[in-house]
MARDRENVO-202651 format. One record per atom (N, C-alpha, C): x, y, z; atom name; residue in one letter; residue number from 0. Coordinates in steps of 0.02 Angstrom, whole numbers, plus 50000, padded with zeros to 5 digits. Layout:
% MARDRENVO-202651
atom u: X | v: Y | w: Z | atom: CA | rest: a | nr: NUM
...
//
This chain:
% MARDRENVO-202651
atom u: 49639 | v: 49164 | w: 49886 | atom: N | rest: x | nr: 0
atom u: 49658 | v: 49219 | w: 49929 | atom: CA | rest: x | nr: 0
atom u: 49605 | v: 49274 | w: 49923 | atom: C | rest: x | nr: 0
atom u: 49574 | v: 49300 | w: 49974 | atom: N | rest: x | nr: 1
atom u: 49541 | v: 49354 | w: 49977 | atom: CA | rest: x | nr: 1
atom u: 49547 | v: 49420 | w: 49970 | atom: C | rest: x | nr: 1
atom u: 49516 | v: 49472 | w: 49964 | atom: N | rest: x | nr: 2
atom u: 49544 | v: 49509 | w: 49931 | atom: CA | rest: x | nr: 2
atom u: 49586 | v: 49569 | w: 50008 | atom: C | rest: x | nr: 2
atom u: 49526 | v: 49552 | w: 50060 | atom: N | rest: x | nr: 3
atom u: 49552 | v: 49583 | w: 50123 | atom: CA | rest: x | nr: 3
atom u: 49633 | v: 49543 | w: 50168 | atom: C | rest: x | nr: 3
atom u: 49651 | v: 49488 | w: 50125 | atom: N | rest: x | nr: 4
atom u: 49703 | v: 49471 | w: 50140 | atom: CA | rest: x | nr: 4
atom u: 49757 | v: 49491 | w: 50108 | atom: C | rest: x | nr: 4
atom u: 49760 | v: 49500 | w: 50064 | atom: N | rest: x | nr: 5
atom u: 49813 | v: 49541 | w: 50021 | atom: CA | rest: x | nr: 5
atom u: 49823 | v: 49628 | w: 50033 | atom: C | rest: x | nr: 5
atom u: 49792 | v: 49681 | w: 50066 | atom: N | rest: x | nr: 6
atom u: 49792 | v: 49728 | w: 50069 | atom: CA | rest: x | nr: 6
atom u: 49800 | v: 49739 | w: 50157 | atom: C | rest: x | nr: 6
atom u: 49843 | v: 49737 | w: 50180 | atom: N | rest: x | nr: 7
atom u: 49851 | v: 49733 | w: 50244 | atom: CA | rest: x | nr: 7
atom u: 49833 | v: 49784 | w: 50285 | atom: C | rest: x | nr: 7
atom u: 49872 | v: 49848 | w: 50264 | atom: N | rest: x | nr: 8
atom u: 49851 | v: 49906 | w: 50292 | atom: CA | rest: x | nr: 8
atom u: 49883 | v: 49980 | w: 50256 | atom: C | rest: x | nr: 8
atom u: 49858 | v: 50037 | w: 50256 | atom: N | rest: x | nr: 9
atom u: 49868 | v: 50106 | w: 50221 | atom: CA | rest: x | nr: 9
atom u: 49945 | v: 50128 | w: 50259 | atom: C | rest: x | nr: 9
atom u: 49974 | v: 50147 | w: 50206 | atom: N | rest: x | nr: 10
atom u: 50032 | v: 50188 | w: 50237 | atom: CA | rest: x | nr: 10
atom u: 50024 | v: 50270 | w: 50249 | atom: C | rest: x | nr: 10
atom u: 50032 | v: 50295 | w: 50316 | atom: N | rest: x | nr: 11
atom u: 50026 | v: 50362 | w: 50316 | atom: CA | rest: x | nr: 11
atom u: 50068 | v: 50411 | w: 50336 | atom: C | rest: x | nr: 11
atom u: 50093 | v: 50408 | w: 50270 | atom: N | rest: x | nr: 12
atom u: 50180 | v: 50458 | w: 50280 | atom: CA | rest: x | nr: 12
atom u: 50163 | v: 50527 | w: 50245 | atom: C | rest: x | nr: 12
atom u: 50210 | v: 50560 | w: 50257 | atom: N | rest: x | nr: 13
atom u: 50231 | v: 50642 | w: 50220 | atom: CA | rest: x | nr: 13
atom u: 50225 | v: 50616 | w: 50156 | atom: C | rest: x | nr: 13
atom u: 50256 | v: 50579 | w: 50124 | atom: N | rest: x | nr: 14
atom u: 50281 | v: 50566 | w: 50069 | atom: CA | rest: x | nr: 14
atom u: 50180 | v: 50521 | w: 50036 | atom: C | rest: x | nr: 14
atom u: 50172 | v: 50476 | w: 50069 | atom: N | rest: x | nr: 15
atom u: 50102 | v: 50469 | w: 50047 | atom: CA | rest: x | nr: 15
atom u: 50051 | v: 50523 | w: 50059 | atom: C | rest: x | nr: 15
atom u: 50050 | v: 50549 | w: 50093 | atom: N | rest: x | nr: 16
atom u: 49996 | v: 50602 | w: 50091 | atom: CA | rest: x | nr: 16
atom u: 49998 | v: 50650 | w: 50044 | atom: C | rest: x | nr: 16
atom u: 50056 | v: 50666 | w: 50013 | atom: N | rest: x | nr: 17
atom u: 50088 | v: 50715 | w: 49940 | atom: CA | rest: x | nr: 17
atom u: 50038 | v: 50661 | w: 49884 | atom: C | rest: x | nr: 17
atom u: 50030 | v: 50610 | w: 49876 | atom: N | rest: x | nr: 18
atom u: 50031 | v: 50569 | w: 49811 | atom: CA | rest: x | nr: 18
atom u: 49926 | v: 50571 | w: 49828 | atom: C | rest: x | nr: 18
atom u: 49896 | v: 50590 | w: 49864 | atom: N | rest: x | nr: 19
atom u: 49825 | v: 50606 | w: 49876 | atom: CA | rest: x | nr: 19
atom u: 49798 | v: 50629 | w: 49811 | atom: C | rest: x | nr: 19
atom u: 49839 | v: 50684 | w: 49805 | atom: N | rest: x | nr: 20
atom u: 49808 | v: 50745 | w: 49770 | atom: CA | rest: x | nr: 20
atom u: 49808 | v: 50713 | w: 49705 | atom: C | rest: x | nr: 20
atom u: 49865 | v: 50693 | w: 49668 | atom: N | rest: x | nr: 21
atom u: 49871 | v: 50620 | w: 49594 | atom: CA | rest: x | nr: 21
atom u: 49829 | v: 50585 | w: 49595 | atom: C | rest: x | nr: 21
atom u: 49803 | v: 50562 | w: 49656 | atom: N | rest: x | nr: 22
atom u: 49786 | v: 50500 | w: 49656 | atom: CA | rest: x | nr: 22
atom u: 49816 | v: 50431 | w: 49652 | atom: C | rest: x | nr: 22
atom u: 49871 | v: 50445 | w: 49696 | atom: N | rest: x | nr: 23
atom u: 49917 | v: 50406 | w: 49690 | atom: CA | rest: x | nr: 23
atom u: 49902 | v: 50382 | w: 49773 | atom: C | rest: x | nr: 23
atom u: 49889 | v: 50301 | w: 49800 | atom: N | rest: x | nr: 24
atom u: 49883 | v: 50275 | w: 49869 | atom: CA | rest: x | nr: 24
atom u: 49935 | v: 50218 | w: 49892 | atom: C | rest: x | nr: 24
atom u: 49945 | v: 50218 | w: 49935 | atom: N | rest: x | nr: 25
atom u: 50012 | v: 50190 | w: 49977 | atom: CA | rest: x | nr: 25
atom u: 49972 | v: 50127 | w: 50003 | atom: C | rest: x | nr: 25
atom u: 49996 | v: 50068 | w: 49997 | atom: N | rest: x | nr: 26
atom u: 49966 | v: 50026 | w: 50039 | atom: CA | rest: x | nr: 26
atom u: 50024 | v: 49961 | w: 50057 | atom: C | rest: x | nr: 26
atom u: 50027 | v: 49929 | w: 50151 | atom: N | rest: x | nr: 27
atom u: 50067 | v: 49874 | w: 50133 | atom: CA | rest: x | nr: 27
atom u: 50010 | v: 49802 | w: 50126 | atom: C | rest: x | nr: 27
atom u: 50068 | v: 49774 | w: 50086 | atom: N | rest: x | nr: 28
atom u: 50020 | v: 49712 | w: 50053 | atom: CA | rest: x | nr: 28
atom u: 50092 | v: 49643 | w: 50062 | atom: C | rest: x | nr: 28
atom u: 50040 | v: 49602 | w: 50067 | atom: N | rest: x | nr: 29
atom u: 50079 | v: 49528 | w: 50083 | atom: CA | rest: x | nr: 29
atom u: 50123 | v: 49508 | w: 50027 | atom: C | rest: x | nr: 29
atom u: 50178 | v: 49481 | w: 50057 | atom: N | rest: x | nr: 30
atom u: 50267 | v: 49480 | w: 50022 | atom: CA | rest: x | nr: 30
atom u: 50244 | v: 49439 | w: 49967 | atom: C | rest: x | nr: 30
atom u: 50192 | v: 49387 | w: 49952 | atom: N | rest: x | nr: 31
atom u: 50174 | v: 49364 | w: 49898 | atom: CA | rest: x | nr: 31
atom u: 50135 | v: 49365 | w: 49842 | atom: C | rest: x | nr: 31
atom u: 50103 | v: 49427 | w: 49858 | atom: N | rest: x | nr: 32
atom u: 50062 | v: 49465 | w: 49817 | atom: CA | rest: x | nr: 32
atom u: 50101 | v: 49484 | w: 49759 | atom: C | rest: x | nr: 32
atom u: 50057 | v: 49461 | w: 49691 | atom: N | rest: x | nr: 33
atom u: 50080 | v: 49503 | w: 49622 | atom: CA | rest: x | nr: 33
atom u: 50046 | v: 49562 | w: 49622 | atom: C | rest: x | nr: 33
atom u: 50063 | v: 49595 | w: 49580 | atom: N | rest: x | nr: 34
atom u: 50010 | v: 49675 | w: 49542 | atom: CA | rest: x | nr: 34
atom u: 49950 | v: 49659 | w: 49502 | atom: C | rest: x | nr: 34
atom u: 49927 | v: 49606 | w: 49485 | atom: N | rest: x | nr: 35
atom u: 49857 | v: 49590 | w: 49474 | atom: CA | rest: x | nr: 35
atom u: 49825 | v: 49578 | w: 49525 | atom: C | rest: x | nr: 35
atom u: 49853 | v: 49537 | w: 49568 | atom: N | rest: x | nr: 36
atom u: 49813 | v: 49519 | w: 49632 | atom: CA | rest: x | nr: 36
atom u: 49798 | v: 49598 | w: 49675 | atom: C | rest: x | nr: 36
atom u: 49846 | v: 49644 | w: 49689 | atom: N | rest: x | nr: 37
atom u: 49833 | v: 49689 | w: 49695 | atom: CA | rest: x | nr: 37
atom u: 49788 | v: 49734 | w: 49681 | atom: C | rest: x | nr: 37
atom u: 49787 | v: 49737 | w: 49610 | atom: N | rest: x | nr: 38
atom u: 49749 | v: 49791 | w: 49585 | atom: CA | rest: x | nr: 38
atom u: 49689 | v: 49763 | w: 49581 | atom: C | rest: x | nr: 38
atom u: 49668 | v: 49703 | w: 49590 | atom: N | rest: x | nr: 39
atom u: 49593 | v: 49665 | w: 49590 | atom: CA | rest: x | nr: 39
atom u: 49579 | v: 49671 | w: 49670 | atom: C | rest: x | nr: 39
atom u: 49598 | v: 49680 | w: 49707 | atom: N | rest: x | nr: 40
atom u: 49594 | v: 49687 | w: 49788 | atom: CA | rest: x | nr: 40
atom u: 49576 | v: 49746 | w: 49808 | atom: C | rest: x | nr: 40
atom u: 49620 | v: 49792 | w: 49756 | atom: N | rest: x | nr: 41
atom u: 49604 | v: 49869 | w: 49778 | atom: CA | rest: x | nr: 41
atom u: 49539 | v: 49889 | w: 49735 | atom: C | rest: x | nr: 41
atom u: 49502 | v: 49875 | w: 49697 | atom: N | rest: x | nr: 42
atom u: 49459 | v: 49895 | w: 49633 | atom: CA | rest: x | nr: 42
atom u: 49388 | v: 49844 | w: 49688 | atom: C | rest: x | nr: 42
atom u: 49412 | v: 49781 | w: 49707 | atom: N | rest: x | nr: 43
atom u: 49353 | v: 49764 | w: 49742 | atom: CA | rest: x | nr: 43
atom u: 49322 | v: 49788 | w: 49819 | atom: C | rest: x | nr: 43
atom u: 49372 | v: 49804 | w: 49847 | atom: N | rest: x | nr: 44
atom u: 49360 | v: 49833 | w: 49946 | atom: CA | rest: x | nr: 44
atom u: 49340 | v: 49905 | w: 49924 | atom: C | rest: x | nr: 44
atom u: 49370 | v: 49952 | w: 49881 | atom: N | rest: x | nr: 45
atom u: 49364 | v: 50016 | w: 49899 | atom: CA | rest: x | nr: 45
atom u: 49326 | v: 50031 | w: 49832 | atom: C | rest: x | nr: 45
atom u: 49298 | v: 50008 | w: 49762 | atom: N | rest: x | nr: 46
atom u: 49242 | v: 50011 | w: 49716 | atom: CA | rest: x | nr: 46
atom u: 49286 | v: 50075 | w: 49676 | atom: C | rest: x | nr: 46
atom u: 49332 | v: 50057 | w: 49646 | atom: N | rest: x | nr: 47
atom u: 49367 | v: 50119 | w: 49613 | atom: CA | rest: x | nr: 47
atom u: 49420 | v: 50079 | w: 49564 | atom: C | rest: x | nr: 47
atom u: 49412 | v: 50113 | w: 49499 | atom: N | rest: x | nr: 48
atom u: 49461 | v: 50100 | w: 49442 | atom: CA | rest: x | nr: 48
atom u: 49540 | v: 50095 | w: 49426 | atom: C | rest: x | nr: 48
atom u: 49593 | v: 50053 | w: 49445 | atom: N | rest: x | nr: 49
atom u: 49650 | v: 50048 | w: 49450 | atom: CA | rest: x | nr: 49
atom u: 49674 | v: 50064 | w: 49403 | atom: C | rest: x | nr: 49
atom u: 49744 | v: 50104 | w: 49398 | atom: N | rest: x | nr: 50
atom u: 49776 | v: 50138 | w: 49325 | atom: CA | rest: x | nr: 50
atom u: 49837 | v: 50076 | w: 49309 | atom: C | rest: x | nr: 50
atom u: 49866 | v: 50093 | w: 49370 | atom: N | rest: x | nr: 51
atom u: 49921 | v: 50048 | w: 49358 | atom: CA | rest: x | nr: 51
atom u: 49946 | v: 50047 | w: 49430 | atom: C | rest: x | nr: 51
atom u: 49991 | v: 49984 | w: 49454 | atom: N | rest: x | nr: 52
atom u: 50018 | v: 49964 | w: 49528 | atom: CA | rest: x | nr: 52
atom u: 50106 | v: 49963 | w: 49511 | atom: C | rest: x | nr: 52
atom u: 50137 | v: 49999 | w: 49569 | atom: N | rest: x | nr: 53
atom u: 50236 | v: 49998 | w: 49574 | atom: CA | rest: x | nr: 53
atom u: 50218 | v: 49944 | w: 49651 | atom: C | rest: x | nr: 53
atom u: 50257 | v: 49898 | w: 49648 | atom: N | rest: x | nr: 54
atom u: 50276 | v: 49881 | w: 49710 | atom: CA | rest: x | nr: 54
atom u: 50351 | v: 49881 | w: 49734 | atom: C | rest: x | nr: 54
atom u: 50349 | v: 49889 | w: 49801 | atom: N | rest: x | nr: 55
atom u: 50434 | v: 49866 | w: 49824 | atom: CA | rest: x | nr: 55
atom u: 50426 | v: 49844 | w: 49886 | atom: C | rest: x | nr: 55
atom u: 50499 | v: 49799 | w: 49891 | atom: N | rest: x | nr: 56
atom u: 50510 | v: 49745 | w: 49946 | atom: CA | rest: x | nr: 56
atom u: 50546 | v: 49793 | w: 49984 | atom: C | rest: x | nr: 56
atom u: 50517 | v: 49790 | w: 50049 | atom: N | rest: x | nr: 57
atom u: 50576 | v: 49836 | w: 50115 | atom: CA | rest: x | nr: 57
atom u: 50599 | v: 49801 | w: 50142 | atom: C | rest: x | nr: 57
atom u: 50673 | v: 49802 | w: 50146 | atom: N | rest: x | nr: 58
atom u: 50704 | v: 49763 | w: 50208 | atom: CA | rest: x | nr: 58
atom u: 50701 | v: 49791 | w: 50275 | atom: C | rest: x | nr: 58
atom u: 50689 | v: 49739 | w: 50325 | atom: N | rest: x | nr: 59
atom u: 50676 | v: 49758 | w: 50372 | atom: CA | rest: x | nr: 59
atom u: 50746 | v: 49808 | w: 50434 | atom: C | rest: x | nr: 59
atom u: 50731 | v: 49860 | w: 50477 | atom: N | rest: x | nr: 60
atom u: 50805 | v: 49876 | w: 50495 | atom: CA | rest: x | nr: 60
atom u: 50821 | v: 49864 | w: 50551 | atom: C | rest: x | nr: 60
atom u: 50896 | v: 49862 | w: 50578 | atom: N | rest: x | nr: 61
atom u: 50913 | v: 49816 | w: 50603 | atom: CA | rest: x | nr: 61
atom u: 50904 | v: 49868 | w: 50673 | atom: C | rest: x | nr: 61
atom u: 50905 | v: 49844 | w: 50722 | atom: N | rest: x | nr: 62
atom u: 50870 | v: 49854 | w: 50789 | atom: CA | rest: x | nr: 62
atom u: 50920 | v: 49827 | w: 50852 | atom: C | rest: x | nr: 62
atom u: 50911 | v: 49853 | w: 50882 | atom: N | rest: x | nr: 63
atom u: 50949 | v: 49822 | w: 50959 | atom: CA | rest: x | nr: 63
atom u: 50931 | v: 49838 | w: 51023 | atom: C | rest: x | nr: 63
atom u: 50935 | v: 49797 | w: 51050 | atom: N | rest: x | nr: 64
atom u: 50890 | v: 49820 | w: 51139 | atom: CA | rest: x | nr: 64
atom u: 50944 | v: 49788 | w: 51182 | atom: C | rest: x | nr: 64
atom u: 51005 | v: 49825 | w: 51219 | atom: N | rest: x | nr: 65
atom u: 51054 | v: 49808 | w: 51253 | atom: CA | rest: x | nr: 65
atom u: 51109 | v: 49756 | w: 51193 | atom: C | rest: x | nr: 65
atom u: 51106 | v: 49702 | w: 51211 | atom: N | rest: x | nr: 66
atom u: 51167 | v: 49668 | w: 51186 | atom: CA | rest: x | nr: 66
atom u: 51126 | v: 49625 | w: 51126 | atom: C | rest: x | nr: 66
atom u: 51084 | v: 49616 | w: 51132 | atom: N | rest: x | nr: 67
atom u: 51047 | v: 49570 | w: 51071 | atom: CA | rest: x | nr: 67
atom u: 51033 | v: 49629 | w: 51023 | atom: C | rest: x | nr: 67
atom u: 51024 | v: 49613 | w: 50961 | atom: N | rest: x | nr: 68
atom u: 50997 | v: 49657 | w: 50907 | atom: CA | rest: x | nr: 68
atom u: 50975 | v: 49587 | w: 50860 | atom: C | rest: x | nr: 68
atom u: 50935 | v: 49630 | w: 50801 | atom: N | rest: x | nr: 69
atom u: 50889 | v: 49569 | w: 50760 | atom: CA | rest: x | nr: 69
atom u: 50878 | v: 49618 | w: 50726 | atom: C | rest: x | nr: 69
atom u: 50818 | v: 49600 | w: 50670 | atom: N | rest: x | nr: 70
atom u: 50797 | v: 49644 | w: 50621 | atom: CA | rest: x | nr: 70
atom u: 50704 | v: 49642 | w: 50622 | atom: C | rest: x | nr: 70
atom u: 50691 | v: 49685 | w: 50600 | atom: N | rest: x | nr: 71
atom u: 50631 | v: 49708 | w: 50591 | atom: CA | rest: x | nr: 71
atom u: 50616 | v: 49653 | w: 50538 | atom: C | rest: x | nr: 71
atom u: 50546 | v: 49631 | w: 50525 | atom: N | rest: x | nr: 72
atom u: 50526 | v: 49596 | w: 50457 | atom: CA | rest: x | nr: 72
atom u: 50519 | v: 49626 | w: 50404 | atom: C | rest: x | nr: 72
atom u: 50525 | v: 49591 | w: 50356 | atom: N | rest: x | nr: 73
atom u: 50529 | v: 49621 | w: 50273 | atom: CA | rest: x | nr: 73
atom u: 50452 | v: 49613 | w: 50271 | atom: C | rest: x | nr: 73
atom u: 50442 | v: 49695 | w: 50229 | atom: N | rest: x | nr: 74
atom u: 50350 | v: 49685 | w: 50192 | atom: CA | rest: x | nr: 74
atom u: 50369 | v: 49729 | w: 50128 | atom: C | rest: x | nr: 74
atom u: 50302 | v: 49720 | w: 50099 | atom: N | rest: x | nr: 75
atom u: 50295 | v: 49741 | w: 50039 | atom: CA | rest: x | nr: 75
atom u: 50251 | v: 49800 | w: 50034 | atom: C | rest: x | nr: 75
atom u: 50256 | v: 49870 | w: 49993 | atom: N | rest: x | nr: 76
atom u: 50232 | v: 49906 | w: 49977 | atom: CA | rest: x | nr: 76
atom u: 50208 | v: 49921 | w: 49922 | atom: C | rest: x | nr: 76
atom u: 50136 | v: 49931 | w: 49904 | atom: N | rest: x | nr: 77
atom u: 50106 | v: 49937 | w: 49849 | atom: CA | rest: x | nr: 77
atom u: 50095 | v: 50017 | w: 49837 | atom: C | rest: x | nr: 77
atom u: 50104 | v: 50052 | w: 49766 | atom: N | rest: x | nr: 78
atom u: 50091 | v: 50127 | w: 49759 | atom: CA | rest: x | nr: 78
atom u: 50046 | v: 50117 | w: 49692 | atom: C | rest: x | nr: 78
atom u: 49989 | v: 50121 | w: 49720 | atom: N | rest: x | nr: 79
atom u: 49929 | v: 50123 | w: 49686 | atom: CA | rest: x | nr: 79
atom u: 49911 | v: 50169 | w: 49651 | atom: C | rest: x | nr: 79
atom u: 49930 | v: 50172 | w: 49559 | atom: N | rest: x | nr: 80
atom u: 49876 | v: 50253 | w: 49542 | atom: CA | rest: x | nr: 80
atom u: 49814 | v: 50232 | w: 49505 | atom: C | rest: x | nr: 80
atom u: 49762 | v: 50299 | w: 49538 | atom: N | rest: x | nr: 81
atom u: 49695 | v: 50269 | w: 49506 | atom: CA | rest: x | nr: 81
atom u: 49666 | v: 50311 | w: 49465 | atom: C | rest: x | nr: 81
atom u: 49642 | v: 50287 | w: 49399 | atom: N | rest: x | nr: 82
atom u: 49612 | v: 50319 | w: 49342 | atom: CA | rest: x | nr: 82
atom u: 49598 | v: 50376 | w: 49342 | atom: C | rest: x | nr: 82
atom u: 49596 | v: 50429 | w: 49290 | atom: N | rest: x | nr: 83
atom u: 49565 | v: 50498 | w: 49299 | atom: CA | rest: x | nr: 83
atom u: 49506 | v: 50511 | w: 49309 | atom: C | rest: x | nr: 83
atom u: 49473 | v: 50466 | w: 49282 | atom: N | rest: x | nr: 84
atom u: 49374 | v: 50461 | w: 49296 | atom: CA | rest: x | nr: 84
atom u: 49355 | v: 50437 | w: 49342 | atom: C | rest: x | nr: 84
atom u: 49405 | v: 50383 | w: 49370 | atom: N | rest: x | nr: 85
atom u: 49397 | v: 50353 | w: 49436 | atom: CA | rest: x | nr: 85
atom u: 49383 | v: 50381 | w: 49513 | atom: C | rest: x | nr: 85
atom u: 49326 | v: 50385 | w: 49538 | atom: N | rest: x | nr: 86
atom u: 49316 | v: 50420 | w: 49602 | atom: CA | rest: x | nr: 86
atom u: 49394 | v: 50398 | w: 49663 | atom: C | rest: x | nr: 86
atom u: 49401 | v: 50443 | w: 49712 | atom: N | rest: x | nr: 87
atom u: 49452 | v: 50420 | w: 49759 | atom: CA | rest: x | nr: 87
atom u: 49423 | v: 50399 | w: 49834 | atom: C | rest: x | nr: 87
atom u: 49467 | v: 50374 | w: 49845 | atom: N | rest: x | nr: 88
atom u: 49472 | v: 50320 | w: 49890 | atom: CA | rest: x | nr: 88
atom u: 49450 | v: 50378 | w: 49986 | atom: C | rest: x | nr: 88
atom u: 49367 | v: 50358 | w: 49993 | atom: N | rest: x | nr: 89
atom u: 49360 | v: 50402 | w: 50060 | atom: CA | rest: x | nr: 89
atom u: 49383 | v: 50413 | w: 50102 | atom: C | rest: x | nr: 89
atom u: 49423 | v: 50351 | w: 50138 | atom: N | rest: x | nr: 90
atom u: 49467 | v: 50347 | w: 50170 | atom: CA | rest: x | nr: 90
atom u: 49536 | v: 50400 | w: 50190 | atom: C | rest: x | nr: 90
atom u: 49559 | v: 50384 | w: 50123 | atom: N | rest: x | nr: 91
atom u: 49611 | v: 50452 | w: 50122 | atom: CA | rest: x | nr: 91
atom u: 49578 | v: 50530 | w: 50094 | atom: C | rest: x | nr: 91
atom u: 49528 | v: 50542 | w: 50098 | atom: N | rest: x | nr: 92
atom u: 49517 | v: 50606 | w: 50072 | atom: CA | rest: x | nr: 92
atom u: 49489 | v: 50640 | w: 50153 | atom: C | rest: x | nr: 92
atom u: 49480 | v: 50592 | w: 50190 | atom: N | rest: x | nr: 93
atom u: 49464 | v: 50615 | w: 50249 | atom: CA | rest: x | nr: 93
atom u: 49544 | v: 50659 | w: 50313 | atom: C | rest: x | nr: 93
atom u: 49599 | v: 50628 | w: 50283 | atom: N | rest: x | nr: 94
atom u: 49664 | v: 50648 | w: 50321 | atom: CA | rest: x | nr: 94
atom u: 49692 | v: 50703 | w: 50268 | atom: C | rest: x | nr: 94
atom u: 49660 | v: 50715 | w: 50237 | atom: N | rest: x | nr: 95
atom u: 49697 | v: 50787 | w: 50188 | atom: CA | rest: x | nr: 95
atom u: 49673 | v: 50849 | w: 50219 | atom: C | rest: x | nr: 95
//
């Protein structure tokens, strides 16, 4: 598995944009991803020192369009914090 396959895409909420300033980054990542695989994905694409990885499973919510309803898909969220010596991630220092 590669490392751009496991890191799908940045989350950009109220609540992630607060965790910038820590150094704390939001990312969703594939439902089969562990926290090593993680933190070796994030340390290789973006060249920065991993502290430690929280993940959680979202269930997806449930939805309806007239008489049918279904559910959204389940993904996974990774909350990335990165080292104190560790430079941060350009990406997000650019939306602060």
């Amino acid at each position: 598995m590669f490392a751009e396959d496991i890191i799908l895409k940045p989350v950009l909420t109220e609540k992630g944009y607060d965790g910038i300033a820590s150094k704390k980054y939001t990312f969703v990542v594939k439902k089969d991803a562990n926290k090593t695989q993680i933190k070796a994905a994030v340390e290789k694409i973006f060249g920065v020192q991993v502290a430690k990885v929280n993940t959680v499973t979202c269930k997806g919510k449930l939805k309806r369009m007239g008489r049918h309803e279904g559910y959204t898909p389940d993904y996974k969220k990774a909350i990335v914090t990165l080292k104190a010596d560790s430079k941060s991630i350009e990406f997000f220092e650019s939306l602060t």
